[in-house]
C-alpha positions as CSV (number, residue, x, y, z in Angstrom):
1,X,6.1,36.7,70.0
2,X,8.7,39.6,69.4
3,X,10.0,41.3,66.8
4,X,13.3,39.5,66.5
5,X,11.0,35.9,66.5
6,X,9.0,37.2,64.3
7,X,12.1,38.8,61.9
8,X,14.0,34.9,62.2
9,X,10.6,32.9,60.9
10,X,9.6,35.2,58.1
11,X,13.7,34.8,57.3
12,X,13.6,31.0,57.0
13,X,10.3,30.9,55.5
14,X,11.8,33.3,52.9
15,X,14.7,31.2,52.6
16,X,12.9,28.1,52.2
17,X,10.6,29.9,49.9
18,X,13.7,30.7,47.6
19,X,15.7,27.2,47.8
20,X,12.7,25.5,47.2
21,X,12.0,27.5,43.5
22,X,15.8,26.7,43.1
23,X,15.3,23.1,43.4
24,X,12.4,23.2,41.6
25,X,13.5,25.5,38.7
26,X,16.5,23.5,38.6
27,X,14.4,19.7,38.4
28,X,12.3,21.5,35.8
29,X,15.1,22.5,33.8
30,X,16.8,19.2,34.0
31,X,14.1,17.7,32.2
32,X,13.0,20.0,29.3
33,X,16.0,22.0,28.0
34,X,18.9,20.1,29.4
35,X,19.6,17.9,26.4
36,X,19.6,21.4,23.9
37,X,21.3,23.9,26.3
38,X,23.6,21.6,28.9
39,X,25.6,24.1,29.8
40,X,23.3,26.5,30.7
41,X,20.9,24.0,33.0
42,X,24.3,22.9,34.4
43,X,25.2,26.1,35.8
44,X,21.7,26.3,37.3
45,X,21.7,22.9,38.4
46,X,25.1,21.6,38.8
47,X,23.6,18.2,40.1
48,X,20.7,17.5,37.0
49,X,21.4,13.8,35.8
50,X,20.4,15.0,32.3
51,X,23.2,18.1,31.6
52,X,25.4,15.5,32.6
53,X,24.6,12.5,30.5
54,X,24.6,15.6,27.5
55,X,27.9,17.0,28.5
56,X,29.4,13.3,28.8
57,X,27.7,12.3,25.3
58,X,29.8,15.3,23.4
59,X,32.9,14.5,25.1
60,X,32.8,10.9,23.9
61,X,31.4,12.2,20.2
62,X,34.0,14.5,20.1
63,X,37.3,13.6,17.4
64,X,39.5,12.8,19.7
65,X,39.4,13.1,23.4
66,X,41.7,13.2,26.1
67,X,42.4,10.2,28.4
68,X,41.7,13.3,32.1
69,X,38.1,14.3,29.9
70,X,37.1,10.9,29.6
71,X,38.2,10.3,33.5
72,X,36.4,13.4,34.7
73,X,33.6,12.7,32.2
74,X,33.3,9.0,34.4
75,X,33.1,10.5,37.4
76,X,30.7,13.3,36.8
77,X,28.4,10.5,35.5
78,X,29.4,8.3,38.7
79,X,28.4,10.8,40.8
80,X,25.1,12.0,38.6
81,X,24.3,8.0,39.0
82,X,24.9,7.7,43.3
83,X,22.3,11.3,43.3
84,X,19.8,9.2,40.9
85,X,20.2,6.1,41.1
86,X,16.8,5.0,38.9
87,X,18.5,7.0,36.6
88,X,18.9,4.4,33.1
89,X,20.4,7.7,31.2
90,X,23.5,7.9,33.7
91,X,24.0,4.3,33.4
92,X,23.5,3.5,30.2
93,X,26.3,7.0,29.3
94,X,28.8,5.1,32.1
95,X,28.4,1.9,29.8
96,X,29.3,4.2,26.8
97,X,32.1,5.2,28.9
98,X,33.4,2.0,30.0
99,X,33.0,0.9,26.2
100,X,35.0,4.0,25.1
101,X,37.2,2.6,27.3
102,X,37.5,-0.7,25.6
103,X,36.4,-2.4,29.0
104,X,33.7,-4.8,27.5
105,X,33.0,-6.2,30.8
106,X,31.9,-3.4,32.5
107,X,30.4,-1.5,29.6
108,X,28.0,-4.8,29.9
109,X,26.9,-4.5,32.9
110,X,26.8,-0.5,33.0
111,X,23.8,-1.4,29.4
112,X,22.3,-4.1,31.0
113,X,21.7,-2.0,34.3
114,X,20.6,0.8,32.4
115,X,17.8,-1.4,30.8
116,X,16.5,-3.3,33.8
117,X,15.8,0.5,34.7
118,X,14.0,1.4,31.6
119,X,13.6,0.0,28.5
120,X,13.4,3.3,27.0
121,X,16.8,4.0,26.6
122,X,18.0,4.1,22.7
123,X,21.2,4.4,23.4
124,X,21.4,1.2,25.9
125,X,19.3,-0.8,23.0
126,X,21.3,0.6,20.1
127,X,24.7,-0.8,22.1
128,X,22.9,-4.0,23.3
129,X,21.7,-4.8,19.2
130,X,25.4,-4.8,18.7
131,X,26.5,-6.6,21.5
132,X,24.0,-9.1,20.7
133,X,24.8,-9.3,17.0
134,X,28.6,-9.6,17.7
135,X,28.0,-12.6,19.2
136,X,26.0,-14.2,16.6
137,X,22.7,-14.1,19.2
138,X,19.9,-13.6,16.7
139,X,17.4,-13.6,18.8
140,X,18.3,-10.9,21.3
141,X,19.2,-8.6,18.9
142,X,16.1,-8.6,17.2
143,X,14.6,-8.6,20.9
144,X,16.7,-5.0,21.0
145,X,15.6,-4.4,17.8
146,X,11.9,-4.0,18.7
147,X,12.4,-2.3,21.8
148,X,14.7,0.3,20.2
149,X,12.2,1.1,17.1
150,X,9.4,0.9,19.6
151,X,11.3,3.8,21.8
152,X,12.0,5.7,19.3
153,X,10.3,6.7,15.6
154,X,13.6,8.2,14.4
155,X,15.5,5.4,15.3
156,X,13.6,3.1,12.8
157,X,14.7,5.6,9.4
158,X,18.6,4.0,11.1
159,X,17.3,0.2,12.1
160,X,14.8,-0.6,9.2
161,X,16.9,-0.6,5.9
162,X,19.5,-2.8,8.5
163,X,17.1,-5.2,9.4
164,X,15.6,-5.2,5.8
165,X,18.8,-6.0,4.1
166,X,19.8,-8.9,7.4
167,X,16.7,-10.1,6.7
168,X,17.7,-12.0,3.3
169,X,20.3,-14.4,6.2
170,X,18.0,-17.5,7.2
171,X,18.5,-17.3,10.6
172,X,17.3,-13.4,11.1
173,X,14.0,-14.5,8.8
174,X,13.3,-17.3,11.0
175,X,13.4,-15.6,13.8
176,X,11.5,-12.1,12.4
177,X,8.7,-14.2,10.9
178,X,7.2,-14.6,14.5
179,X,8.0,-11.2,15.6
180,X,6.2,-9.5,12.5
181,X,2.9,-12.2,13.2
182,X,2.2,-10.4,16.4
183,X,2.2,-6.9,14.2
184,X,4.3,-4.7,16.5
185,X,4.1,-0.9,16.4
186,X,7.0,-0.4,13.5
187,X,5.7,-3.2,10.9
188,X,3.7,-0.9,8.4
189,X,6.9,1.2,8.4
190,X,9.3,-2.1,7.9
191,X,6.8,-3.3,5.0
192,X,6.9,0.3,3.6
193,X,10.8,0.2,3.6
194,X,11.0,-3.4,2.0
195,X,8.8,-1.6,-1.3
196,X,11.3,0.6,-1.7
197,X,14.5,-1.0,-0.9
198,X,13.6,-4.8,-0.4
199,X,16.4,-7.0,-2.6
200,X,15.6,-10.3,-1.6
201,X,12.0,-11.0,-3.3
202,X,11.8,-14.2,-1.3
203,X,12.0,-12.8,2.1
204,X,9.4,-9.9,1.2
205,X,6.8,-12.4,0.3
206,X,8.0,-14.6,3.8
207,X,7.1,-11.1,5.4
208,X,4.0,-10.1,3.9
209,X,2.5,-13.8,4.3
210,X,3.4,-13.7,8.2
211,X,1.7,-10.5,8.7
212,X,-1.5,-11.7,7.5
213,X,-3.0,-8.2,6.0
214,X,-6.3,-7.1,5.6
215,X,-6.8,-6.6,2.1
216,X,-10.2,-5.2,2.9
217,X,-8.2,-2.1,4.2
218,X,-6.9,0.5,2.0
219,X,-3.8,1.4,4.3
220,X,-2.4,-2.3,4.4
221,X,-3.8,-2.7,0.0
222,X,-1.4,-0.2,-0.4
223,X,1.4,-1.4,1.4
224,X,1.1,-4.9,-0.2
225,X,0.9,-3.4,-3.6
226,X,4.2,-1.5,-2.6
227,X,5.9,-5.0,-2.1
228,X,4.4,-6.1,-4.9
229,X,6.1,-4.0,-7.2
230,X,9.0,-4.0,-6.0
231,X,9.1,-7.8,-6.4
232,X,8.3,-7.7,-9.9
233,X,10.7,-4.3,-10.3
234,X,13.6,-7.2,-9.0
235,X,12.4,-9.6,-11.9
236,X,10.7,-11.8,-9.6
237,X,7.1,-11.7,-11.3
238,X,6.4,-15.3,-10.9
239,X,6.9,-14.5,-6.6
240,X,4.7,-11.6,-6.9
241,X,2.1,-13.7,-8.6
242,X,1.8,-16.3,-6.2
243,X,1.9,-14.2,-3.2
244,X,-0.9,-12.2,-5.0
245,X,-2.6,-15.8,-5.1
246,X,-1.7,-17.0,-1.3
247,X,-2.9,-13.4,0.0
248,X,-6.8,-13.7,-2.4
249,X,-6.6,-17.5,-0.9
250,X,-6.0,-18.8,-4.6
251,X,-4.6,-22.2,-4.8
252,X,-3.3,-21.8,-8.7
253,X,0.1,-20.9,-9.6
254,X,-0.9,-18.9,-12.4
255,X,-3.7,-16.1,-12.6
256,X,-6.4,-15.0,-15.6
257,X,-7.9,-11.9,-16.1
258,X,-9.6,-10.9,-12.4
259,X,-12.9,-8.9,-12.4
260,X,-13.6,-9.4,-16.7
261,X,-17.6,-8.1,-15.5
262,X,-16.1,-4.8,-13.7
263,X,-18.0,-6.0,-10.7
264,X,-16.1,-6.7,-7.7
265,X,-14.2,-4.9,-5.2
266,X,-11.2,-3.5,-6.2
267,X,-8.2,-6.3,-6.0
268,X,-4.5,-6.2,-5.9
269,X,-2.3,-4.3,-7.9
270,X,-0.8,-4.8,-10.7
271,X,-2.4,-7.7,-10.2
272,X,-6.3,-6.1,-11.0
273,X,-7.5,-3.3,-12.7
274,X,-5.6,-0.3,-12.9
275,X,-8.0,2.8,-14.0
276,X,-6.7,6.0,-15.6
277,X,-7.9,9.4,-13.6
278,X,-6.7,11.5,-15.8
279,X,-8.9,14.1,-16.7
280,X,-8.8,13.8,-20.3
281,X,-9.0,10.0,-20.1
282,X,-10.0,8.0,-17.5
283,X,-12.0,4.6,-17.1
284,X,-14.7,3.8,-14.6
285,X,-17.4,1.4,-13.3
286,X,-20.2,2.1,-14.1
287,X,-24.1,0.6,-15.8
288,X,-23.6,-0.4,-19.4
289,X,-26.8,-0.3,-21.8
290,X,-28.3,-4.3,-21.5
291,X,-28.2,-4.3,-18.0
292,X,-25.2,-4.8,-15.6
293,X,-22.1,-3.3,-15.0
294,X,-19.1,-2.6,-17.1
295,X,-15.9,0.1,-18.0
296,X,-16.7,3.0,-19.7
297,X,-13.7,4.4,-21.5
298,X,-13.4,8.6,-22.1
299,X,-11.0,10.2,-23.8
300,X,-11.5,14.0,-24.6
301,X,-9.3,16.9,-26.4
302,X,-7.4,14.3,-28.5
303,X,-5.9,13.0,-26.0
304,X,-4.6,9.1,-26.7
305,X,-3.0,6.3,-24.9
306,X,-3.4,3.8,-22.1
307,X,-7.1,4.0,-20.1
308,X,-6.7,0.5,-18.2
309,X,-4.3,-2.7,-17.8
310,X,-4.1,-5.4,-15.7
311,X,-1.2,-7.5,-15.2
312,X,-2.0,-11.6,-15.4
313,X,-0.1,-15.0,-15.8
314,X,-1.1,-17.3,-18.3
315,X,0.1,-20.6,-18.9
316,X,1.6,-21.2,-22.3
317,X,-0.6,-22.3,-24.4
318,X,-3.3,-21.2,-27.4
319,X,-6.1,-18.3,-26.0
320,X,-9.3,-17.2,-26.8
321,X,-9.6,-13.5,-25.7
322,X,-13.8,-12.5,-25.5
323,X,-15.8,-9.8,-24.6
324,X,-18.5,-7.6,-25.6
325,X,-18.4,-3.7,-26.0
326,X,-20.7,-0.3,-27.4
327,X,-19.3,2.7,-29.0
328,X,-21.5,6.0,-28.1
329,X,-18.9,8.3,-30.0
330,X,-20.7,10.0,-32.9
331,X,-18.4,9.0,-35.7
332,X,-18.1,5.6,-36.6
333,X,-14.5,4.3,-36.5
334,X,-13.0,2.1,-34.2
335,X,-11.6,3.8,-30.8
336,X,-10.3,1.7,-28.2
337,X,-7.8,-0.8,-29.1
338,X,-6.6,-4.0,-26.8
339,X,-3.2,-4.8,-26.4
340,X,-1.2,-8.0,-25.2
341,X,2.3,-8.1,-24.1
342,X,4.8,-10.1,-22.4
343,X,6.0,-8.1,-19.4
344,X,9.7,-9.0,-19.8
345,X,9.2,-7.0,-23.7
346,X,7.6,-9.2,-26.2
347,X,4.0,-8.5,-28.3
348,X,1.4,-11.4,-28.3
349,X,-1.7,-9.5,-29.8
350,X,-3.1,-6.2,-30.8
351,X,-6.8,-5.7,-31.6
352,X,-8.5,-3.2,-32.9
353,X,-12.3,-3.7,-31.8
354,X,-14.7,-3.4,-34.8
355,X,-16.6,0.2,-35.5
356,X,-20.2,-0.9,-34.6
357,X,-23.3,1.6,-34.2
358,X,-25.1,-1.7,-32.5
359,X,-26.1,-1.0,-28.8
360,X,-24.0,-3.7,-27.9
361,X,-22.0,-6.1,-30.0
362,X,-19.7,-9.3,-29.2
363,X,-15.7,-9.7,-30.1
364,X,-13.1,-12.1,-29.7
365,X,-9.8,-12.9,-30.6
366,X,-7.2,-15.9,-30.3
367,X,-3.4,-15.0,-29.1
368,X,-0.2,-17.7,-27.6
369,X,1.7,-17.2,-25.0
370,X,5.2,-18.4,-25.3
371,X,6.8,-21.2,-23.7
372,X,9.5,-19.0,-22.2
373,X,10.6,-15.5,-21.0
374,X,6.7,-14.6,-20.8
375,X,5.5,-15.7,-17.1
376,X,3.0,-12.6,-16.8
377,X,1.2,-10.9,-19.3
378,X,-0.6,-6.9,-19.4
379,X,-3.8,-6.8,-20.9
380,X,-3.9,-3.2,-21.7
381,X,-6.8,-1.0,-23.1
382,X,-5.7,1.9,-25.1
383,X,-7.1,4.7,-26.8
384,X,-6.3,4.3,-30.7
385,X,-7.8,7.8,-31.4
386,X,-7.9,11.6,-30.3
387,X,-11.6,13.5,-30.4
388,X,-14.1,13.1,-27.7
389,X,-14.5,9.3,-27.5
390,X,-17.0,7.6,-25.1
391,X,-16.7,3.3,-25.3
392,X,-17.8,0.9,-22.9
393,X,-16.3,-2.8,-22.6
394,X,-17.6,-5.9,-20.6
395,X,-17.6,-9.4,-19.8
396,X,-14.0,-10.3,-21.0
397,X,-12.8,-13.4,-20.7
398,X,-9.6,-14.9,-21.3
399,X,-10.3,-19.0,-22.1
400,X,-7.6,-21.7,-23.2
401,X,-8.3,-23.4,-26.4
402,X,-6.6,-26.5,-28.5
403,X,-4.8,-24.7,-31.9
């Protein structure tokens, strides 16, 4: 071969060489930086789909643009869309257009396009949601819901406190309520937004029932006690107790003391033991002299005040209040006192228990609860006392008697 033969193929193989990093410089560009630095890729890469869609997404956001920006802004994307046409960004930012545009028509079928494409698309789902919801179709918006929270993680700190707050309207419930049954990827984070800005106590026990949680599991405990709380925070005790019930498979509409022998697993707050951790005083399980389990009680430094409580619903009616207890402080005064109160404010019964020096030794006490403004009660168990104070308490019982 000669020289000039040779020369010409090393030339186009150079050439090649050299357009072919272009492109592919260019392709990768497109699809890492292009969304921060638009301007930049677009200059390497005048025909990436994504500088585009960015460049025709800050012409639309800005305050007020002109009717030739929006035009050229169309065609740029129109022409991004022929060179990609799998492309569900360029399509779904025409339908933006073409919305901007006040052309509902054809802003419609730009979004609906885009998501036949891809489902990935938040800003085709975002527009679609209200599409949907501004013609009263329940259903496919929360359809567009899912798929938009499912897309994206940030989108859901936008959609959940929306869909919390639509879901108090019958219609959105009835249709959620299946939705949330199948447990898609967003509901811990949609239960965890209805403890701490739920308003309708109703729905959030609807909700919680429909998931069917596992109270064996400490992630979804939690979140139940969150909801919980938050109905009882919105005066809706009596709800909170019977989804406590419905949730522990309890047919009763009202609720005694749970776990009086210290026991049994761990059950629902407030609705179950709550145990200080303090360091200076704290309560825990543990073998009680006789045999069995019970709650010791420590309080140390002179530190006072509340060790344990458990929030219950009684009936009204006349109470017995039982148990039995052993003091192993040194002195011999009484240390641990029990209170009973209406939640809503209201005292039934403070008791001291007895100084005693016996191993164990027996108590009991009779209290009423009210006929009104008293549908939960704490039981609370408090430190009367500073010093270093070591008491154990068992087998209480909480039993309705005739006056």
């Amino acid at each position: 071969m000669s020289f000039g033969g040779n020369f010409l193929r090393v030339g186009v193989v150079l050439v090649g060489g050299v357009l072919a990093l272009w492109i592919s410089i260019g392709v990768t560009l497109n699809f890492t930086i292009a969304e921060r630095y638009p301007d930049l890729v677009h200059e390497w890469w005048p025909d990436g789909v994504t500088p585009t869609v960015v460049s025709a997404g800050r012409v639309l956001s800005s305050p007020s643009p002109s009717a030739a920006s929006v035009v050229q802004t169309r065609a740029s994307l129109r022409a991004a869309a022929l060179r990609e046409p799998v492309s569900s960004y360029a399509l779904g930012m025409l339908g933006a257009v073409a919305d901007f545009q006040e052309d509902e028509a054809q802003a419609q079928a730009f979004f609906q396009s885009s998501e036949a494409m891809s489902r990935r698309n938040l800003l085709t789902e975002m527009w679609l949601i209200e599409d949907a919801v501004s013609h009263g179709d329940v259903s496919e918006a929360l359809s567009h819901y899912n798929r938009a929270m499912l897309v994206s993680t940030k989108s859901r700190k936008t959609l959940l406190p929306i869909l919390v707050s639509a879901t108090s309207e019958p219609d959105v419930l009835a249709n959620l309520l299946p939705m949330l049954a199948q447990k898609p990827l967003w509901w811990k984070a949609y239960v965890n937004e209805m403890g701490a800005s739920g308003k309708d106590p109703a729905v959030m026990s609807a909700a919680v029932l429909a998931l069917k949680l596992d109270l064996s599991d400490p992630e979804q405990k939690s979140l139940i006690e969150r909801v919980l709380n938050r109905m009882i925070a919105l005066n809706d005790e009596k709800g909170a107790l019977q989804t406590a019930n419905d949730l522990e498979g309890r047919t009763e509409a009202y609720r005694t003391i749970q776990d009086g022998e210290f026991d049994q697993a761990p059950g629902l707050l407030p609705f179950a033991w709550w145990l200080s951790q303090d360091s200076n005083i704290q309560a825990y399980r543990g073998k009680v002299p006789g045999g069995g389990e019970g709650l010791w009680l420590e309080t140390h430094d002179d530190t006072g005040g509340g060790i344990a409580r458990q929030l219950i619903g009684l009936e009204p009616g006349h109470y017995l209040f039982s148990g039995i207890f052993g003091d192993q402080t040194s002195d011999a005064v009484n240390h641990l006192a029990i209170e009973l109160s209406c939640r809503q404010g209201g005292r039934l019964r403070n008791f001291n228990l007895p100084s005693t020096k016996e191993i164990r030794q027996s108590f009991r006490f009779e209290f009423d609860v009210p006929l009104s403004s008293c549908h939960t009660q704490w039981v609370k168990f408090r430190s009367v006392l500073g010093g270093d104070n070591k008491v154990w308490i068992d087998k209480i019982n909480i039993k309705k008697i005739s006056q």
